[in-house]
N, C-alpha and C positions, 0 to 999 in steps of 0.2 A: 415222646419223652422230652419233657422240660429240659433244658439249657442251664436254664435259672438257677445259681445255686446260692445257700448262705453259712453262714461261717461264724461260731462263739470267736469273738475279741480274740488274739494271740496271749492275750496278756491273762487270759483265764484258763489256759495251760498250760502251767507253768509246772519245772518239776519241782517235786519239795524239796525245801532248803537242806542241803548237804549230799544232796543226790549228784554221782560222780557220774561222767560221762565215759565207757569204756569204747566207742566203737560202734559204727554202723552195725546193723543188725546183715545176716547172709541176705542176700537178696531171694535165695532160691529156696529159702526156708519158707515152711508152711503155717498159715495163722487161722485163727477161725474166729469171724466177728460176727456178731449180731444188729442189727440193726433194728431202732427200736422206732415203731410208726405212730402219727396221729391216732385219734380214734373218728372213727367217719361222722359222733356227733358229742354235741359236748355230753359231757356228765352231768344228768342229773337224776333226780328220783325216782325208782322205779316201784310199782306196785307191789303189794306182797305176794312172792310166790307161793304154790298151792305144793311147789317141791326144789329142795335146792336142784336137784338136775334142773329144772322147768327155769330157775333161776342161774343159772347160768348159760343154759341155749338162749334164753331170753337177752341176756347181758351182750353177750358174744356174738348175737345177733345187731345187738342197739348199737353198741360200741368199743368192736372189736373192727381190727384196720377195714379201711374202704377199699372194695376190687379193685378198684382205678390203680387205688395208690398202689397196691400189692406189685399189680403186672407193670407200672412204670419203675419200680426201684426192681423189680426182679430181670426188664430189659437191659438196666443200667449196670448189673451184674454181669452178665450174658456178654455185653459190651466190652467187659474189661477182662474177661477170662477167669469170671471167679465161678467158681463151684455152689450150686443151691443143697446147700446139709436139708434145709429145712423149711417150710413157712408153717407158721402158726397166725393164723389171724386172729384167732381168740382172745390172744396174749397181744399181738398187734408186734410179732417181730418176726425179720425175718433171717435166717441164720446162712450165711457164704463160708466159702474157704474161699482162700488163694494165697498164691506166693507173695514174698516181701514186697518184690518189685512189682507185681501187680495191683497191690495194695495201696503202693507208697506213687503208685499212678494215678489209680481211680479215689481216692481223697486228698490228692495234692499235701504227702506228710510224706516226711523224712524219720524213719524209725530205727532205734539204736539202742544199746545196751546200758544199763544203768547199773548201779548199785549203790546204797543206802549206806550202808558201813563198807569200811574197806575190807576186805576180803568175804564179805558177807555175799547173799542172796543177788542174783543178778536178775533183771528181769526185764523184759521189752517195754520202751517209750516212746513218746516223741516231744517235741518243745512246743509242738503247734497244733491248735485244733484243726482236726478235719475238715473239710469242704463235707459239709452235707449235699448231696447229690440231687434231692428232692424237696419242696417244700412241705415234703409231708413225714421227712424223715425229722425223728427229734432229737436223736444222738447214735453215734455207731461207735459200739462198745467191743472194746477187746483189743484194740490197737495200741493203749497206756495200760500197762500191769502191774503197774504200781499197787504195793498192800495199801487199800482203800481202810481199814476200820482196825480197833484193837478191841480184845475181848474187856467188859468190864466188869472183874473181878477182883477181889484180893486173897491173898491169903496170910492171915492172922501170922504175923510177925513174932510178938508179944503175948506172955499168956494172956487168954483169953479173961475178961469178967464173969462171960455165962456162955455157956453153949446151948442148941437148939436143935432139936429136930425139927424137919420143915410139921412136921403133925402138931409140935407144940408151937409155932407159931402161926401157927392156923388156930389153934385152941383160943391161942392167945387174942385175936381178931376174930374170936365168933365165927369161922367160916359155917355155911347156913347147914342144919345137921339135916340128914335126908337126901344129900346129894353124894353123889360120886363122881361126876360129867360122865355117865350112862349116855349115849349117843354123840358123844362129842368128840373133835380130831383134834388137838393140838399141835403145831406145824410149830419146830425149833430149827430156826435159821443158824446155821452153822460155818464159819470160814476157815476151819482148820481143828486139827484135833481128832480125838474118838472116844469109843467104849469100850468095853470090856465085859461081855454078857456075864462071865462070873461073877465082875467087881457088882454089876446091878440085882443079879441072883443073892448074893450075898447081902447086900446093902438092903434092900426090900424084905427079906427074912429076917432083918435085923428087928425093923418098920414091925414084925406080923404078918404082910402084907406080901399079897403074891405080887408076882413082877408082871409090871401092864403093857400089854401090846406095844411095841416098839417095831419102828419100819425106818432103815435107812434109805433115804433116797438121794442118789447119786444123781449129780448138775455139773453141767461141765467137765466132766471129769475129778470131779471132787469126791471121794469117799471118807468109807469111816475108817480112819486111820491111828489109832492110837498108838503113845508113845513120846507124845511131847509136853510141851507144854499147855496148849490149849485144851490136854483131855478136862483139867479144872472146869473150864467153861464149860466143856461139853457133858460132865456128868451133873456138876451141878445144877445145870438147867433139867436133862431128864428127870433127875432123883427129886428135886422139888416140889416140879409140873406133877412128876408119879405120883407123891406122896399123896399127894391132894387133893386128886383127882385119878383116884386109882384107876375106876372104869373107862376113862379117854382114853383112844389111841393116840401115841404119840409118833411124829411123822417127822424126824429130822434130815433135813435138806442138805448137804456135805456141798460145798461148795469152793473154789479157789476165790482166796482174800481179793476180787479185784473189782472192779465194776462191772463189768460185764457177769464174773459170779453171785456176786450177791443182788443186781439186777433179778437175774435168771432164777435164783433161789425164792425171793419174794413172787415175782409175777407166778412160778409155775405151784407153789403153795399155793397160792389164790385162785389159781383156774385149775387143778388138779382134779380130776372129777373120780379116779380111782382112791384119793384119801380126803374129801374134799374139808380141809378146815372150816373150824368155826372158830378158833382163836389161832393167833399167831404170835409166837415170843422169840422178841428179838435181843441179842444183849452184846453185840457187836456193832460199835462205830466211831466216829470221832468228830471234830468240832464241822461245824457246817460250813465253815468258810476254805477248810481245808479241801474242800470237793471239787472237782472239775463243774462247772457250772451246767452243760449238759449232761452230764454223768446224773447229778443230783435234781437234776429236771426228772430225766428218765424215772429216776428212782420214785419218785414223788410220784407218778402216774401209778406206778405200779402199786405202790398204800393205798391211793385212789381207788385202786382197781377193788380189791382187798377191802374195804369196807362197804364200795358200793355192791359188793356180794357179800355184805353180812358175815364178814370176819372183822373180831376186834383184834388189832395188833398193840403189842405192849412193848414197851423198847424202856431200854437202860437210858438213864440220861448222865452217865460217866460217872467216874469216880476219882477225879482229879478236882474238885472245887469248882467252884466259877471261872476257874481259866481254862476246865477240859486238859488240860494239858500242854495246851500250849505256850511256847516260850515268851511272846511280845506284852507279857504284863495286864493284857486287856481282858474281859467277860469273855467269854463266848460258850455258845452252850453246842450241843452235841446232837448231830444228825445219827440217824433217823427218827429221834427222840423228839428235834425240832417239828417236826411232820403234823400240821393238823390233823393229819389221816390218823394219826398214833396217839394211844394213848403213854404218855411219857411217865415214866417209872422213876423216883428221887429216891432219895435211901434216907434212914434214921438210927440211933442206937435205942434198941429194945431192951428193957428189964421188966422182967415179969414172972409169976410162975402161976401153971394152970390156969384158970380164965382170969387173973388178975396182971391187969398192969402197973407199975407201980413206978415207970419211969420210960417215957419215952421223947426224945430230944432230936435236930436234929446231927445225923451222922456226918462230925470232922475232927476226923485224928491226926492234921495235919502234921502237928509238932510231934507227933511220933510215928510219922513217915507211913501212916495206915490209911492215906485217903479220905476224901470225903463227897459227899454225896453233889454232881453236877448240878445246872440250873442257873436259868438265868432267862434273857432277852433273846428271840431270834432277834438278827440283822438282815434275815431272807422273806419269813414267810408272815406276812402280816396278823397280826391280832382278829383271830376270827371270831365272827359274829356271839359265836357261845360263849365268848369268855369275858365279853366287854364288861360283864359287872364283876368280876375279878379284880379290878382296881392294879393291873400288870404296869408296873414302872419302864418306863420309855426309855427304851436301848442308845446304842451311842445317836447323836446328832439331833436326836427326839423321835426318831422313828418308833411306832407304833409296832411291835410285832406279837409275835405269839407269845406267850410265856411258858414257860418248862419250869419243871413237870407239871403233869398232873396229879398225880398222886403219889405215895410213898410207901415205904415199908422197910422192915429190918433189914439192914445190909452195910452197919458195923461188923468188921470183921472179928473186932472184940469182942461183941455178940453175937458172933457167927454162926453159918449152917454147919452141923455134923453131917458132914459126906463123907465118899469111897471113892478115890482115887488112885489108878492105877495099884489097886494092892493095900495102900495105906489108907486110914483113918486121918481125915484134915479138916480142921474148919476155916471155912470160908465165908467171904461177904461179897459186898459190892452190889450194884446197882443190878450185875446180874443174878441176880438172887431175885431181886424184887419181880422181872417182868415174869418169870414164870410162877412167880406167887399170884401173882394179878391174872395172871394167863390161867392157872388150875383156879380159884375163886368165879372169874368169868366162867368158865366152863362148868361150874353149877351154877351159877346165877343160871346162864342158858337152860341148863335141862329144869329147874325149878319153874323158869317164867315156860317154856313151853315152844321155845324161837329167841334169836338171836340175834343179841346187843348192839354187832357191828359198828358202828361210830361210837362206841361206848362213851368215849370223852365227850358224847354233845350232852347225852343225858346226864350224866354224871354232875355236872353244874348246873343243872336246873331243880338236884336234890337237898341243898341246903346242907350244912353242918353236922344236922344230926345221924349222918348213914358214915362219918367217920369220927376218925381222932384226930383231931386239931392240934397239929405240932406248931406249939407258940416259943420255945427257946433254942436256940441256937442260930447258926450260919453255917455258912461255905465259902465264905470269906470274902465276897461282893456282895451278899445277899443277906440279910438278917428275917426268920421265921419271925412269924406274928399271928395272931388271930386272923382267919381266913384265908385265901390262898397263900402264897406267898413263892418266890422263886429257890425255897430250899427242897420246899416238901410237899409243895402245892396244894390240894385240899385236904389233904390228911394222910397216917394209913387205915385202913377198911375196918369197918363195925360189920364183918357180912352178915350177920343177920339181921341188922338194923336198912342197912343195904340191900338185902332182897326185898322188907316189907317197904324200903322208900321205893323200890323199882315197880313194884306188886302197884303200889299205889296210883302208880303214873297214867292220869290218864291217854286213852290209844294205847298203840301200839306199842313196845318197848324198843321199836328196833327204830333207830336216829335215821332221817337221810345223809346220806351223804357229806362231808363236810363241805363242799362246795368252795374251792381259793385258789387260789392263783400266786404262787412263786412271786415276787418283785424282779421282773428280770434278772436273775443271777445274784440279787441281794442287795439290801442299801448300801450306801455307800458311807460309810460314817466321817463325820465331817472333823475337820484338826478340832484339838480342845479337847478330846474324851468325853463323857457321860456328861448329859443334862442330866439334872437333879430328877428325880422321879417326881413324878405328879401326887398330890394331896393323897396320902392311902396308901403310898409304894412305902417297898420295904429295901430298895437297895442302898446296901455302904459306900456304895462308890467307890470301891478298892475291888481287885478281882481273885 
């Protein structure tokens, strides 16, 4: 066993701003982390499988963790007295208990009690990153439990101007007729919240439409727990993903709000081989700079993992503007929406009736308190290869990163979804709306081409203009829509049947490799002065 150990900066553990310190943590209390491994080779393209099982023994095979590394971090356990829950090398982690003090031994951390508001939620920390143990370990999750993401939805404050079923907004965007995603899983990443088999029994009969295969699946000890606030998020995404995609099963992952859950929720969606997805919708997260820096490495792997097994993941890219939400005035856009791996989800206001559109813009209700659609510059993950002729405007300092979103769709609240909600009748918006629009859409695209998208966002920009709707008016208030991508609403929302015949078209394969990129070490670092002016073609206000 190596000696050798290495360590994220102190200064990229930091707890968030207002977080009170109550107190060491018992020493004799019990924790359970995970440790998340290399992969024994890099990523890259792998041939087409003749069966997803054959494509994932295969995968799991290539680059899922290396034996070495397994039995040196599993000695290095043994070592300190911690408990083996589990190893998965597929997934490339491996799961210990132990006590505080055993803990707070073997990673060299001091762990203690927090809370967020005063008399609020307490939950375990620490100020300092961990001593990773091995150089092949890439982060060890479970020690900070801080709520890592927020749900992004709204709900319609103000009467609405039109409401929608998710079936009329699919009408409304040509979704392609002949499909129903017949063979296909759709996996909804969940951090809190539930269902209510009635309220979807109901809801569904409301539709016409019988209620579609639905599987909770319990991570961490996460279930389906209705009763709060987040059931919103959580029916909304079934009831959407349903509508749409009636024939999919859908596979929700219940999860605790923290890193190490929603780690565990994406990776085991991906390598799942008793529900194995082919799309994944996500609609919980927050700005990318808010992340523990290995925390959102981890994560990154794990989308990695997810598209190089031909799943396309769709993520909300917030509904707070260009600043996500955050207090310091500056852009910043919204992980895991950031994620090359992802295809990232913007919002718009929709007016329409039956296949006519007759006004789509895009979505910011700022000055009346109803949100608007995220977007902007990563400051982490560089500008990859698919999107160079996007013409993406240069984040703070000039850095070059990815742009968000990629595409878009209704998720004014004003022009909100009609959902079921605990009982009641509410319409809703937000960015989460959109990924499991995009999430049932893929999921006929899929059964229509015959095989699966996976990197959907590489092909998707190699289809030109005419497979969407070109949202040229508005902003989000750092960002102004235009002709061709843009950092509000990115290349459009979907023409799907204009959209399947460009995918039909595409010579090969329809299924993208891999996005192939690499994090910038824990992100750039944006220099004093704020934003360069964007390059010839950019569309940002320079205001956030």
């Amino acid at each position: 066993m190596s000696t050798a150990r290495t360590a994220t900066p102190p200064a990229h553990r930091h707890q968030p701003p207002g977080a009170r310190y109550l107190g060491r943590h018992a020493p004799d209390a019990s924790l359970d982390v995970t440790l998340v491994l290399r992969r024994r080779n890099p990523l890259d393209t792998m041939p087409p499988p003749s069966s997803r099982a054959t494509r994932h023994a295969e995968f799991e095979a290539r680059y899922g963790a290396d034996p070495d590394d397994v039995d040196r971090v599993r000695s290095f356990g043994r070592q300190h007295g911690l408990q083996e829950l589990a190893s998965e090398p597929g997934r490339r982690v491996l799961h210990l208990r132990g006590t505080v003090q055993s803990l707070q031994q073997a990673f060299g951390v001091q762990l203690g009690r927090y809370e967020l508001t005063p008399g609020g939620a307490s939950y375990v920390g620490c100020m300092q990153a961990p001593t990773l143990p091995d150089p092949s370990v890439i982060a060890v999750l479970g020690l900070d439990r801080r709520p890592v993401a927020r749900p992004h939805f709204r709900v319609a404050q103000a009467q609405p101007v039109n409401t929608y079923t998710p079936l009329q907004v699919g009408q409304l965007y040509d979704f392609p007729a002949g499909a129903d995603g017949s063979g296909q899983v759709i996996a909804i990443i969940e951090l809190g919240g539930g269902y209510q088999q009635a309220d979807l029994d109901t809801y569904f009969t409301s539709l016409g439409l019988a209620t579609p295969s639905i599987t909770a699946v319990s991570v961490d000890g996460g279930s389906n727990q209705p009763g709060g606030a987040a059931d919103a998020e959580v029916m909304l995404d079934i009831e959407i993903a349903g509508a749409l995609a009636p024939a999919a099963k859908l596979a929700v992952f219940f999860a605790p709000n923290t890193d190490q859950g929603f780690y565990n929720a994406i990776s085991q969606a991906a390598h799942d081989s008793s529900l194995p997805a082919t799309v994944m919708s996500i609609s919980w997260g927050a700005p990318e700079d808010s992340w523990v820096t290995a925390s959102r490495n981890a994560m990154e792997t794990a989308l990695e993992d997810a598209a190089a097994l031909g799943v396309t993941v769709t993520a909300a890219a917030g509904d707070s503007g260009s600043g996500d939400g955050a207090s310091d005035g500056q852009p910043h856009v919204d992980f895991p929406a950031a994620s090359p791996s992802v295809l990232g989800c913007g919002g718009t206001k929709l007016l329409g009736s039956g296949k006519a559109i007759s006004s789509e813009v895009t979505w910011n209700e700022t000055a009346a308190n109803e949100g608007a659609t995220g977007g902007g510059v990563s400051t982490v993950f560089a500008l990859p290869s698919w999107q160079a002729a996007a013409q993406v405007p240069t984040a703070a300092g000039g850095f070059a990163g990815r742009g968000v979103p990629d595409v878009a769709g209704n998720a004014d609240p004003l022009t909100g979804y009609a959902v079921r909600v605990d009982g009641q009748d509410e319409v809703v918006g937000g960015t989460s709306a959109v990924a499991p629009l995009w999430a049932a859409l893929v999921a006929r695209l899929n059964q229509q081409l015959g095989s699966t998208l996976g990197a959907a966002q590489v092909a998707l920009y190699r289809l030109g203009n005419g497979a969407f709707h070109d949202i040229t008016r508005g902003d989000n208030g750092g960002y102004a829509a235009g002709p061709g991508w843009d950092a509000c609403t990115g290349l459009g929302s979907p023409d799907g049947a204009a959209l399947l015949g460009a995918l039909q078209a595409m010579p090969g394969s329809p299924i993208p490799a891999p996005p192939g990129h690499k994090p910038k070490h824990g992100g750039h670092k944006p220099k004093p002065g704020g934003h360069k002016p964007p390059a010839k073609g950019g569309k940002h206000k320079g205001k956030p």
